[in-house]
C-alpha positions as CSV (number, residue, x, y, z in Angstrom):
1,X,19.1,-0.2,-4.6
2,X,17.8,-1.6,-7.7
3,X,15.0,1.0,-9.3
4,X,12.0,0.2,-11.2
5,X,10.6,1.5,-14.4
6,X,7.0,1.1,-15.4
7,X,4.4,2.1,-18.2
8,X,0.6,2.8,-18.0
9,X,-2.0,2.6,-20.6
10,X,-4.0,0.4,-22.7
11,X,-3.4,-3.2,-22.6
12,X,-2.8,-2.9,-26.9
13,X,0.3,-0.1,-26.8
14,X,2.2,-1.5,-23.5
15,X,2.1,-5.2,-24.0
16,X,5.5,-5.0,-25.9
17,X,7.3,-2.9,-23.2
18,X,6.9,-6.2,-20.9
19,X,9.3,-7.9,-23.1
20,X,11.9,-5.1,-22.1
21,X,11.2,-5.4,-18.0
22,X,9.1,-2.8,-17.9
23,X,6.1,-3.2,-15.1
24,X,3.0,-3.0,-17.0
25,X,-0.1,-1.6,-15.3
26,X,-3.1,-1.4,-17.7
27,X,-5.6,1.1,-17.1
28,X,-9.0,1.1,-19.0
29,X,-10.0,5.0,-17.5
30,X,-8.5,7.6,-15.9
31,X,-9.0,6.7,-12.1
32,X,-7.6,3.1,-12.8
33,X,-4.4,4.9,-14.2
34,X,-4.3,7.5,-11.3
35,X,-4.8,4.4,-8.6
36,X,-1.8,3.2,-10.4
37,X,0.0,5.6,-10.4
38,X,-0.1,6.5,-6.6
39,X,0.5,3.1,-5.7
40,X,3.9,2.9,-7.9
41,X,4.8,6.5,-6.6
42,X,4.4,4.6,-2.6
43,X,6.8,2.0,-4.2
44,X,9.6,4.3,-4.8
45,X,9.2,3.9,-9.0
46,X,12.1,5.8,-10.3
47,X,10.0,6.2,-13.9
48,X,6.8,5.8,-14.7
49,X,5.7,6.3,-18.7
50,X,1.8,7.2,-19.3
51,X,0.1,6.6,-22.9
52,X,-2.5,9.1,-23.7
């Protein structure tokens, strides 16, 4: 089973994480980061990072 890792948060502080495999999901507010973040949770994500 291969496991995923993604990061949410502005476009400006996870653009570099895309270059280590990282899924990026940008998120301009909070309910575009929580829509994200549920749909990542349904897809068996084994870590997801959050900026503030």
């Amino acid at each position: 089973m291969d496991y995923k890792v993604g990061i949410i948060g502005d476009r400006e502080s996870i653009l570099g994480f895309g270059a280590l495999g990282l899924t990026l999901g940008e998120a301009t507010d909070a309910d575009s980061a929580e829509q994200i973040l549920s749909q990542w949770a349904d897809e068996s994500y084994a870590v997801i990072f959050m900026t503030e």
